[in-house]
Biopython code that builds the backbone (N, CA, C, O; Angstrom):
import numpy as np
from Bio.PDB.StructureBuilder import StructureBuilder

atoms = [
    (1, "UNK", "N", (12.636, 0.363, 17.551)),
    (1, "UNK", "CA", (12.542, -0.306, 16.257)),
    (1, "UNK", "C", (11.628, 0.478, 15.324)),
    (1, "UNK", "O", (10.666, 1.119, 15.747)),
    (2, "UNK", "N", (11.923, 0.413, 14.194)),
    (2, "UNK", "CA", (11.197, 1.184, 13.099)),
    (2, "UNK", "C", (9.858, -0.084, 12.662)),
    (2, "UNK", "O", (9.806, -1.265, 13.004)),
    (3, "UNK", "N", (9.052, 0.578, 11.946)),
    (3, "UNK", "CA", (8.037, -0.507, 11.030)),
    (3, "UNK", "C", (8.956, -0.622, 10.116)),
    (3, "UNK", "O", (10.094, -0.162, 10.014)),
    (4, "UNK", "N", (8.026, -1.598, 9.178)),
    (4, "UNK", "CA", (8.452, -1.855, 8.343)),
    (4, "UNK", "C", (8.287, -0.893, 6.977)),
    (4, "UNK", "O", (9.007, -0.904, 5.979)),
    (5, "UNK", "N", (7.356, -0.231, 7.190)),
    (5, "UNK", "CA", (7.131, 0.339, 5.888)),
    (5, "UNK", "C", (7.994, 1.477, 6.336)),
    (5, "UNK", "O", (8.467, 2.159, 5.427)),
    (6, "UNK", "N", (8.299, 1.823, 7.615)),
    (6, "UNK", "CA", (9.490, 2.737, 7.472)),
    (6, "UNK", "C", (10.716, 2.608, 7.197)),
    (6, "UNK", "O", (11.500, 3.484, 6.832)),
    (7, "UNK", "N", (10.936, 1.290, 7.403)),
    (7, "UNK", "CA", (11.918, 0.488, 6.954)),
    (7, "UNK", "C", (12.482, 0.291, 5.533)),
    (7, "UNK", "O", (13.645, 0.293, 5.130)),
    (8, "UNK", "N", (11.048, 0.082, 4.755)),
    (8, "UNK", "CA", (11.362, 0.372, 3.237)),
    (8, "UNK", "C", (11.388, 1.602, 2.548)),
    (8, "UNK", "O", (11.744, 1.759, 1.380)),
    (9, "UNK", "N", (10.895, 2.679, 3.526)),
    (9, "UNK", "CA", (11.152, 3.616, 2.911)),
    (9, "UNK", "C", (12.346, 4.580, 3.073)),
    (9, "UNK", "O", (12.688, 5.527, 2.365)),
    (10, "UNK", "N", (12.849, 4.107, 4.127)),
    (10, "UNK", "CA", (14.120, 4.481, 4.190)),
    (10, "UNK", "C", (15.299, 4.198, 3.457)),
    (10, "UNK", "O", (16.169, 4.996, 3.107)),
    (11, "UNK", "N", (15.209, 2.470, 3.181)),
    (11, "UNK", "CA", (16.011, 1.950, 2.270)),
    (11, "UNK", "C", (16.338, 2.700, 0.395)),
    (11, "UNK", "O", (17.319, 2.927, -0.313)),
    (12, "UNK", "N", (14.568, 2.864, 0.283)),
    (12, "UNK", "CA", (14.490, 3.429, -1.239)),
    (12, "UNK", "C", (15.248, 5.160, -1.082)),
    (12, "UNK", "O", (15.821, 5.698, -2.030)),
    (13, "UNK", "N", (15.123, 5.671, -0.004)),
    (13, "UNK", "CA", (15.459, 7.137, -0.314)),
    (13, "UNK", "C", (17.274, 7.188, 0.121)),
    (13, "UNK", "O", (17.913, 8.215, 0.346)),
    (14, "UNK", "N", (17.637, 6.214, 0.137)),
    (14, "UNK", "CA", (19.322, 6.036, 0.798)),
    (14, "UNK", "C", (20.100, 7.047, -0.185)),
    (14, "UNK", "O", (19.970, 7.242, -1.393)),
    (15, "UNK", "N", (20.955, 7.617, 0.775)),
    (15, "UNK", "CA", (21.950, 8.767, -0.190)),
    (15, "UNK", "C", (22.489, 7.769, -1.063)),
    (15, "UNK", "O", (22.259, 6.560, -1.108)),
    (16, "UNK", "N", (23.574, 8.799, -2.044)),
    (16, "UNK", "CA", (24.083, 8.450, -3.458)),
    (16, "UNK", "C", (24.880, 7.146, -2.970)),
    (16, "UNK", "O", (24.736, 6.000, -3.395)),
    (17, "UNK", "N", (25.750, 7.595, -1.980)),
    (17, "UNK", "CA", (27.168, 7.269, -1.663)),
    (17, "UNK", "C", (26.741, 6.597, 0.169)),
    (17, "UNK", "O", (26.430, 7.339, 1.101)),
    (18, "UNK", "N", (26.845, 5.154, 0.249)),
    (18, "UNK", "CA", (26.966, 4.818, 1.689)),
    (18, "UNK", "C", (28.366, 3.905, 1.933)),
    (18, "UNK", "O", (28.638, 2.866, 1.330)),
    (19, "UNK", "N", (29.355, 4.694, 3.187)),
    (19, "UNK", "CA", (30.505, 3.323, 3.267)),
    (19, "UNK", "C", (29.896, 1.949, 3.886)),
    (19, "UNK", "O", (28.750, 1.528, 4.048)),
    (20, "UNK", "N", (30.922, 1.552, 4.098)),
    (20, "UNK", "CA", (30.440, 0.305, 5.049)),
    (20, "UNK", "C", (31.417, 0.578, 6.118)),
    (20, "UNK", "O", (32.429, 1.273, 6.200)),
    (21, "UNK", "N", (30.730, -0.254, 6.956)),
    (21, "UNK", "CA", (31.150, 0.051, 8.685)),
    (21, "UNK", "C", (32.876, 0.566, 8.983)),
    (21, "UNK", "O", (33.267, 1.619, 9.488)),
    (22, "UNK", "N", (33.603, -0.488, 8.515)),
    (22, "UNK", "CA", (35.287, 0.280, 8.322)),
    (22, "UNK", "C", (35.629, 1.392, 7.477)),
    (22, "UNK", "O", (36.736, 1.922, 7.391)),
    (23, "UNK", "N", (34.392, 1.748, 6.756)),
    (23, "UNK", "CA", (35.211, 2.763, 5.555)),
    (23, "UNK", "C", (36.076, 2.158, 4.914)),
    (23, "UNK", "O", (37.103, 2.828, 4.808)),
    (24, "UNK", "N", (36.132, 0.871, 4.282)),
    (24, "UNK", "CA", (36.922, 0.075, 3.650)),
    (24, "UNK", "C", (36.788, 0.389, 2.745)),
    (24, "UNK", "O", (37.670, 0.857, 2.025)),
    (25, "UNK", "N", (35.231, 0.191, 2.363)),
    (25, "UNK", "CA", (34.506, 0.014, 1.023)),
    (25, "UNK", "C", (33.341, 1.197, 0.957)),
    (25, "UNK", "O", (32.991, 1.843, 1.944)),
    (26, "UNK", "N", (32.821, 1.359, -0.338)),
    (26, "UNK", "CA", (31.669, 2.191, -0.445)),
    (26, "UNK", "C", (30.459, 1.455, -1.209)),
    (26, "UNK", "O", (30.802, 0.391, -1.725)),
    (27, "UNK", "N", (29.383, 1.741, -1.347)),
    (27, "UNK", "CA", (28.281, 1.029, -2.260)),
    (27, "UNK", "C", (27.834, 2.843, -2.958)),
    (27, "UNK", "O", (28.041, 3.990, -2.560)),
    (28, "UNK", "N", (27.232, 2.298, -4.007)),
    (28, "UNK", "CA", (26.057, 3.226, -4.783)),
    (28, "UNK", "C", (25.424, 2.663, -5.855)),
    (28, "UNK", "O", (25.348, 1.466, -6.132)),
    (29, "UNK", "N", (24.864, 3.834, -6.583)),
    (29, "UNK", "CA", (23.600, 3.503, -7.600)),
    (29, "UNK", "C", (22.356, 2.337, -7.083)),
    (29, "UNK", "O", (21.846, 1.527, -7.857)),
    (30, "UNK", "N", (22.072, 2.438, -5.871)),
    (30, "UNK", "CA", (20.850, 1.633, -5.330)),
    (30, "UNK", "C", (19.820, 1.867, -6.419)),
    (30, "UNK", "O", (19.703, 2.907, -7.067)),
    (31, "UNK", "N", (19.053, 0.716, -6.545)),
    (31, "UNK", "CA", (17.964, 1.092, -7.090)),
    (31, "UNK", "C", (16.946, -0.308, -6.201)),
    (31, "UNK", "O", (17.532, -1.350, -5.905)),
    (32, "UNK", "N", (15.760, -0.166, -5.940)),
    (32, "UNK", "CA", (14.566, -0.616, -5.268)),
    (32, "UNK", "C", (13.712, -0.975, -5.947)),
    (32, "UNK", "O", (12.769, -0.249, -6.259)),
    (33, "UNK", "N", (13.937, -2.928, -6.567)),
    (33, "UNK", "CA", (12.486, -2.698, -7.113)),
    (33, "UNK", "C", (12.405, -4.190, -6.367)),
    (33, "UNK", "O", (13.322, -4.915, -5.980)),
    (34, "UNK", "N", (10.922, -4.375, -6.311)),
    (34, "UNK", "CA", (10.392, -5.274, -5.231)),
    (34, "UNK", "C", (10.717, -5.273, -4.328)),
    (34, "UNK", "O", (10.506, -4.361, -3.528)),
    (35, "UNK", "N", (11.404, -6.365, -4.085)),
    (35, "UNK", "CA", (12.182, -6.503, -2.299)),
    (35, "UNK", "C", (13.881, -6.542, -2.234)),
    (35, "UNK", "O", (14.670, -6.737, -1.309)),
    (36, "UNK", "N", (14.070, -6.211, -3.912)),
    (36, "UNK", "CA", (15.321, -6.400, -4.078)),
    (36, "UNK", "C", (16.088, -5.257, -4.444)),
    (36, "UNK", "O", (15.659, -4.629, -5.412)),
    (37, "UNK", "N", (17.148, -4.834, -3.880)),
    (37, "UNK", "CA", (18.068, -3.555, -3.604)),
    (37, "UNK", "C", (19.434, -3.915, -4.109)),
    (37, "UNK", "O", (20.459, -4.326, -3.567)),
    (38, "UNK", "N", (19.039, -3.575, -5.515)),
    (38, "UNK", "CA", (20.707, -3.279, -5.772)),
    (38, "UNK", "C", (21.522, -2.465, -6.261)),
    (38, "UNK", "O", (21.009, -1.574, -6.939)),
    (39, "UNK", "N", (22.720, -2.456, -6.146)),
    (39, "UNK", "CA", (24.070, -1.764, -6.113)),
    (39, "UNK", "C", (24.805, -2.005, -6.550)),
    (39, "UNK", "O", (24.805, -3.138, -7.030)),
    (40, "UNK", "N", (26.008, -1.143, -6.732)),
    (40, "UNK", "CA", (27.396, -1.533, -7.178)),
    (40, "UNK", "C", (28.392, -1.139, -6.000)),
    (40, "UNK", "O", (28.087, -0.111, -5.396)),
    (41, "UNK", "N", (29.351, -1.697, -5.656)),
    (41, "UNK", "CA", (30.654, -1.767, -5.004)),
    (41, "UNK", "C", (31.572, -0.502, -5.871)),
    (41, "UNK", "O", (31.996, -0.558, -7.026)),
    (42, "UNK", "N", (31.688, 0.531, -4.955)),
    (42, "UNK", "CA", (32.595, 1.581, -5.898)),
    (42, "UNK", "C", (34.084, 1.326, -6.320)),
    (42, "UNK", "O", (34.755, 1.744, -7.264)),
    (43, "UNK", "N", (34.328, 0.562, -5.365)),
    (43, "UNK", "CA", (35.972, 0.181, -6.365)),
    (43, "UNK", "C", (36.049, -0.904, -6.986)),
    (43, "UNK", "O", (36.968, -1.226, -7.738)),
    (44, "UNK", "N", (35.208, -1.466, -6.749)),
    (44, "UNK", "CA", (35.445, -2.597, -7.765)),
    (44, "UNK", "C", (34.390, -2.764, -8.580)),
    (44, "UNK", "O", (34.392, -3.782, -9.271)),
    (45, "UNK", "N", (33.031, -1.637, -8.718)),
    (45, "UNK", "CA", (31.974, -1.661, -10.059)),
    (45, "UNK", "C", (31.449, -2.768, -9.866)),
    (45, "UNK", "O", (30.481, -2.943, -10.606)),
    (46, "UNK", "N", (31.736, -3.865, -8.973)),
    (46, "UNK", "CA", (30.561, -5.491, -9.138)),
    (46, "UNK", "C", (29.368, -5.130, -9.010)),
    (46, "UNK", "O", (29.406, -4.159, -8.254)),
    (47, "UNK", "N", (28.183, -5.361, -9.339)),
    (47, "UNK", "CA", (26.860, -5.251, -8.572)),
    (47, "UNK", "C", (26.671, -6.075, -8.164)),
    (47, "UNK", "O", (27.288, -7.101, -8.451)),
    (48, "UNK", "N", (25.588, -6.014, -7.171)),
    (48, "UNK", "CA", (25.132, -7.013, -6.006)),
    (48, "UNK", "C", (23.608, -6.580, -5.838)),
    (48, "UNK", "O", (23.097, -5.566, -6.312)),
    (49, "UNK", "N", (22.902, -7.697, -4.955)),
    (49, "UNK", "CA", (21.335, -7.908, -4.914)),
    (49, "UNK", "C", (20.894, -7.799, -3.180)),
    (49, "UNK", "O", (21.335, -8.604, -2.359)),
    (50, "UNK", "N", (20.433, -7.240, -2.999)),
    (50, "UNK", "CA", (20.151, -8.021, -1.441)),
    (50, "UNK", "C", (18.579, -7.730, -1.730)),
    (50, "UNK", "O", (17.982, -6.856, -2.359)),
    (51, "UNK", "N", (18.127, -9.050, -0.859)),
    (51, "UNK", "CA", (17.038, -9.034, -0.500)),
    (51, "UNK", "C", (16.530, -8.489, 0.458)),
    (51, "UNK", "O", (16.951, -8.976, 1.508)),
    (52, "UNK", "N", (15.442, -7.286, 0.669)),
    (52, "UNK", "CA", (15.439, -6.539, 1.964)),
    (52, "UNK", "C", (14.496, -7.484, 2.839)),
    (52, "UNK", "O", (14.718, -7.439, 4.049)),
    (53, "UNK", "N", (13.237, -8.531, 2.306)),
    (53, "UNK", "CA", (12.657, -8.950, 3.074)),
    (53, "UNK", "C", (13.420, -9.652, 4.336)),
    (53, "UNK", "O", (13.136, -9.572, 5.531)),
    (54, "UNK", "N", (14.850, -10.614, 3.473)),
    (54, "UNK", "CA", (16.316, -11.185, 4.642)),
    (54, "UNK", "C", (16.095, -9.973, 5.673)),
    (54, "UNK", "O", (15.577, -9.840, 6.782)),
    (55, "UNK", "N", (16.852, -9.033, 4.599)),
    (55, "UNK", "CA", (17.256, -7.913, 5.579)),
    (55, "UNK", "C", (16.488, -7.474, 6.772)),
    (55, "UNK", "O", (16.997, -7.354, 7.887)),
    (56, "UNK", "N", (14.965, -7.187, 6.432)),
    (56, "UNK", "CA", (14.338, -6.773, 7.432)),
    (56, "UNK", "C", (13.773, -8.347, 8.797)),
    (56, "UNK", "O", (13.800, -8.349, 10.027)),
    (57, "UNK", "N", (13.444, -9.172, 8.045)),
    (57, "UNK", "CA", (13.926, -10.075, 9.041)),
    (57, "UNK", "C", (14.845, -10.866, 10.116)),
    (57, "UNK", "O", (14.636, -11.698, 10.999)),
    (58, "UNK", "N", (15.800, -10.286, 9.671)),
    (58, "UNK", "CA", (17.080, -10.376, 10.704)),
    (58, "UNK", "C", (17.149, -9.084, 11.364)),
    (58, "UNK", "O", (17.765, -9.184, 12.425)),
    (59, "UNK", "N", (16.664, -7.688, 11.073)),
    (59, "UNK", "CA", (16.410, -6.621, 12.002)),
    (59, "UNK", "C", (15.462, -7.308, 12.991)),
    (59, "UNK", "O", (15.916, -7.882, 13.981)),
    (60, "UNK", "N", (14.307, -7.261, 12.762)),
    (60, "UNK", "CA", (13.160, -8.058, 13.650)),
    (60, "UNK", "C", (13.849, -9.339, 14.771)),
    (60, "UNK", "O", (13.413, -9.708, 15.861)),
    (61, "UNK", "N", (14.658, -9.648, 14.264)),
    (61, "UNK", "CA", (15.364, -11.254, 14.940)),
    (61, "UNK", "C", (16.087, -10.800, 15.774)),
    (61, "UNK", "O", (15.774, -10.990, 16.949)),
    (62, "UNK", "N", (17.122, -10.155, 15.506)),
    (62, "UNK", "CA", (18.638, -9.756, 16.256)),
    (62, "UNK", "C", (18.897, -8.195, 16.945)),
    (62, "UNK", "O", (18.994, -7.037, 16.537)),
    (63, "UNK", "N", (18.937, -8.804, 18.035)),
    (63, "UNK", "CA", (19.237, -7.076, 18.655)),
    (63, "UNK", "C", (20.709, -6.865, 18.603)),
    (63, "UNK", "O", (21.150, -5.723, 18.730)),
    (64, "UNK", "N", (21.588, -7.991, 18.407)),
    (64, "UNK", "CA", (22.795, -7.431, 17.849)),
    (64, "UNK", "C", (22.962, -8.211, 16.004)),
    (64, "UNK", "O", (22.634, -9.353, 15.682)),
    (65, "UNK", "N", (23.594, -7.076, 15.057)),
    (65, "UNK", "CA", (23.459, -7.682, 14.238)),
    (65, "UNK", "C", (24.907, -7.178, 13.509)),
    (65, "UNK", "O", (25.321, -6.020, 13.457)),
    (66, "UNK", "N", (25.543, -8.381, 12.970)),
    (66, "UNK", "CA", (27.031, -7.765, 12.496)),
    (66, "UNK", "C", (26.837, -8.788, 11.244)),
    (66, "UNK", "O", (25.754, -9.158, 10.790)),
    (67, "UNK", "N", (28.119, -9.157, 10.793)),
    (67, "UNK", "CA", (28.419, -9.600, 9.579)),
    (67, "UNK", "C", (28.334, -11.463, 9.729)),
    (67, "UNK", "O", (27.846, -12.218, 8.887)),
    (68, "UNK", "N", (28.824, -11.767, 10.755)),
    (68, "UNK", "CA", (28.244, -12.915, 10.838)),
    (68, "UNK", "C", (26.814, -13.210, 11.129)),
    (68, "UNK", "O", (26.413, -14.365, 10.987)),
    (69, "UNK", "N", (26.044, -12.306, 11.507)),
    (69, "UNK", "CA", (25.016, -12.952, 12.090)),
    (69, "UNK", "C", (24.140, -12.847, 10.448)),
    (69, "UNK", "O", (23.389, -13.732, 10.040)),
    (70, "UNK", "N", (24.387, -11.854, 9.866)),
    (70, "UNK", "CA", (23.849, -11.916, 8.171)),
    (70, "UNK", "C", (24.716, -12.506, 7.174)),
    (70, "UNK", "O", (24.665, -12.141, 5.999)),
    (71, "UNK", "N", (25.577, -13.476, 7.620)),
    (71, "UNK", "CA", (26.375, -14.297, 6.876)),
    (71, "UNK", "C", (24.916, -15.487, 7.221)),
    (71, "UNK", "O", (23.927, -15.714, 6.523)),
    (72, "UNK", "N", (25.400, -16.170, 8.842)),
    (72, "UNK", "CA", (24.218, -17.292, 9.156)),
    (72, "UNK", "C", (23.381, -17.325, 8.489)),
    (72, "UNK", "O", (23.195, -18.339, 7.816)),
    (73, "UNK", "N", (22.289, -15.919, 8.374)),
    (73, "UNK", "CA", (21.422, -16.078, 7.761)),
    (73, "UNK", "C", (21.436, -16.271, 5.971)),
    (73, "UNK", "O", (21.123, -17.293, 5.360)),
    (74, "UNK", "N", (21.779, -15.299, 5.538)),
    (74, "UNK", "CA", (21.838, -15.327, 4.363)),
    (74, "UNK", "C", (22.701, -16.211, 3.170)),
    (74, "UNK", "O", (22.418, -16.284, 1.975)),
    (75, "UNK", "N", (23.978, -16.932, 3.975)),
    (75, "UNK", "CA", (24.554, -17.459, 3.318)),
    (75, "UNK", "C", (25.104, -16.514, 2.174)),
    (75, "UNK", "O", (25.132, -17.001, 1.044)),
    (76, "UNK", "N", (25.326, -15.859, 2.262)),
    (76, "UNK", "CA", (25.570, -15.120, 0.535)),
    (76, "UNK", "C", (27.313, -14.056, 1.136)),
    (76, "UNK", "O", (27.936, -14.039, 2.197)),
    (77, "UNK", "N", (27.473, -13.444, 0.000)),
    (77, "UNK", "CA", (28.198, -12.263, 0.093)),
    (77, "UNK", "C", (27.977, -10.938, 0.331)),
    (77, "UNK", "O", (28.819, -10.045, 0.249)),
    (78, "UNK", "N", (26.618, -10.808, 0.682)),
    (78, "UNK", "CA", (25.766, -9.210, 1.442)),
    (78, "UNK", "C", (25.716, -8.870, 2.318)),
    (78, "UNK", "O", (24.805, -8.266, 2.884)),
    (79, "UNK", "N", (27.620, -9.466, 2.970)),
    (79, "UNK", "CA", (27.487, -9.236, 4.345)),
    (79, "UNK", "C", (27.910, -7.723, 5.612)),
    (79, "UNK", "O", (27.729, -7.455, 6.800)),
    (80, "UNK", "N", (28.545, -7.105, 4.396)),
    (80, "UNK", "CA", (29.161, -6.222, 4.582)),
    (80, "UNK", "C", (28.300, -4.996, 3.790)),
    (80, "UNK", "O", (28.196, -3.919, 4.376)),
    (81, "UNK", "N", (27.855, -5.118, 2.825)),
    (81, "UNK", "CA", (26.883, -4.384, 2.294)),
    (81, "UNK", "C", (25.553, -4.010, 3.211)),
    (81, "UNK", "O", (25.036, -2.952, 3.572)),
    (82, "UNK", "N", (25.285, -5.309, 3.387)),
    (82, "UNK", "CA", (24.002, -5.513, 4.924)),
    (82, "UNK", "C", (24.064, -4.702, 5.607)),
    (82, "UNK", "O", (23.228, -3.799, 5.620)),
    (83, "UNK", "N", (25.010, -4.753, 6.348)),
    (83, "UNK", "CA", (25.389, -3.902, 7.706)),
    (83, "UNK", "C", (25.374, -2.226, 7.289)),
    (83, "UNK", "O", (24.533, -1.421, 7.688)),
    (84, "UNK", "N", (26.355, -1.970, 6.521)),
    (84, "UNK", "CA", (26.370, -0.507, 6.039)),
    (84, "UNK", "C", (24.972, -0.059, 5.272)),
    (84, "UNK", "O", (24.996, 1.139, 4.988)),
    (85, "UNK", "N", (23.496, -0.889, 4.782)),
    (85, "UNK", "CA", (22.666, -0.399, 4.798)),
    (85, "UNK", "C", (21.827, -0.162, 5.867)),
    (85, "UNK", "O", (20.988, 0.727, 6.011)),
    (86, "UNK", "N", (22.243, -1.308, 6.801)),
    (86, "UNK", "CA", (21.204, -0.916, 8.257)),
    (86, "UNK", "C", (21.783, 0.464, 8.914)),
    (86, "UNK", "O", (21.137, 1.138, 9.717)),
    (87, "UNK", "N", (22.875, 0.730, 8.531)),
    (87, "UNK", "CA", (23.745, 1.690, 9.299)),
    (87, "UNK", "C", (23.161, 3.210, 8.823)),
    (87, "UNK", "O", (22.883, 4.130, 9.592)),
    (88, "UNK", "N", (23.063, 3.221, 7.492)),
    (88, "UNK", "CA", (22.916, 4.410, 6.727)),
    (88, "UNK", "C", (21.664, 4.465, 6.663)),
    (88, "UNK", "O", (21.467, 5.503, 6.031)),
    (89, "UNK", "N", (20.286, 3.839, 7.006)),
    (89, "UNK", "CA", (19.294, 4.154, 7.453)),
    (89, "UNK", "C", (18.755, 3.637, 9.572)),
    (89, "UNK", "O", (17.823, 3.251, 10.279)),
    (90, "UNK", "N", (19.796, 3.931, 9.586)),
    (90, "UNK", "CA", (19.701, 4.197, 11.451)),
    (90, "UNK", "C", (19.243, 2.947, 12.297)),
    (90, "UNK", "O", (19.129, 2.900, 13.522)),
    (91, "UNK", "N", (18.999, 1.920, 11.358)),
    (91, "UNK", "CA", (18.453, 0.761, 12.144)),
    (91, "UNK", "C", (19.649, 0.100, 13.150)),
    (91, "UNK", "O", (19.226, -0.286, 14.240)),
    (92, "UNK", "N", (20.347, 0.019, 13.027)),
    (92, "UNK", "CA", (21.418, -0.443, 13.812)),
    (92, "UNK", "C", (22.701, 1.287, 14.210)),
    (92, "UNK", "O", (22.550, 2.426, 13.769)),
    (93, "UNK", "N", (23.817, 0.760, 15.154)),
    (93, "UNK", "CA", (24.526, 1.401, 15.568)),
    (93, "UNK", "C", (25.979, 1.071, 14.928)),
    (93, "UNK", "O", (26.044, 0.102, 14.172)),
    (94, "UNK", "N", (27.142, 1.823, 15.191)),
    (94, "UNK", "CA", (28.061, 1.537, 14.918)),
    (94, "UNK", "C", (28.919, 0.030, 15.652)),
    (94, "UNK", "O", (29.889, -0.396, 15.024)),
    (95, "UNK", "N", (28.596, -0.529, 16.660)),
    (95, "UNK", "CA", (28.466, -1.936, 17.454)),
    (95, "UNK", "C", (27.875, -2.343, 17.117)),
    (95, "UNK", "O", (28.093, -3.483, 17.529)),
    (96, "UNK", "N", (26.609, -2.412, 16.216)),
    (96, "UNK", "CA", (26.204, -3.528, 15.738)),
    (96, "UNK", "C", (24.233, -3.267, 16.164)),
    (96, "UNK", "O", (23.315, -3.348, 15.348)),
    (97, "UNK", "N", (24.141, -3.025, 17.332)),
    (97, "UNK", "CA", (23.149, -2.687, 18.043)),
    (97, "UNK", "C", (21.744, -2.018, 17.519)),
    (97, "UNK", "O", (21.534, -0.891, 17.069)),
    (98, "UNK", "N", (21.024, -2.919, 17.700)),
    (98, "UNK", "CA", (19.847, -2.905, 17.032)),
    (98, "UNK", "C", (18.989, -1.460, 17.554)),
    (98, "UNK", "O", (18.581, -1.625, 18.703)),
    (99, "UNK", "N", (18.627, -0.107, 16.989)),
    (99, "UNK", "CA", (17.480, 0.344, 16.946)),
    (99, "UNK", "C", (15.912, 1.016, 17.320)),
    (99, "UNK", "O", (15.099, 1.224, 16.420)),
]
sb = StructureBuilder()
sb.init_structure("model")
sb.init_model(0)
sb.init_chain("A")
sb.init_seg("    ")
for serial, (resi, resn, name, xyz) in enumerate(atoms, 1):
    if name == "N":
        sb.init_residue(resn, " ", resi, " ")
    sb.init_atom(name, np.array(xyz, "f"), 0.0, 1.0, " ", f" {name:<3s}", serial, name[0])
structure = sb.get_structure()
């Protein structure tokens, strides 16, 4: 498991371009301010918010972590976004697998 402050600093330095787990979808233009990380969806331009404190608390929680288990938590639509940021900074595996 990473800290946390490695945790956030990994998040802020994330390449341009991250897919998500199927290569369905892509995210970019992150930007990091407070605890909140957001983006846009490349084919469809929406932006979106995630909260990293969620985020990093369900790392800490779950040694497996997929789209439902950050649905449970979060209730929201950052579920797929979620995952492909834990992915693109190494906290999790391509199974899901925590770190």
């Amino acid at each position: 498991m990473v800290t946390k402050k490695t945790f956030t600093d990994k998040i802020s330095k994330l390449p341009a371009t991250i897919p998500s787990k199927t290569g369905t979808a892509s995210y970019t233009n992150f930007i990091l301010e407070n605890n909140i990380l957001s983006f846009q969806r490349v084919k469809t331009k929406k932006n979106w918010d995630l909260d990293i404190e969620v985020l990093w608390s369900i790392y800490l929680t779950y040694a497996f972590i997929n789209t439902t288990v950050v649905k449970n938590v979060m209730g929201k639509r950052v579920n797929s976004p979620s995952i492909a940021v834990l992915m693109a900074i190494g906290c999790i595996d391509a199974t899901g697998k925590r770190l």
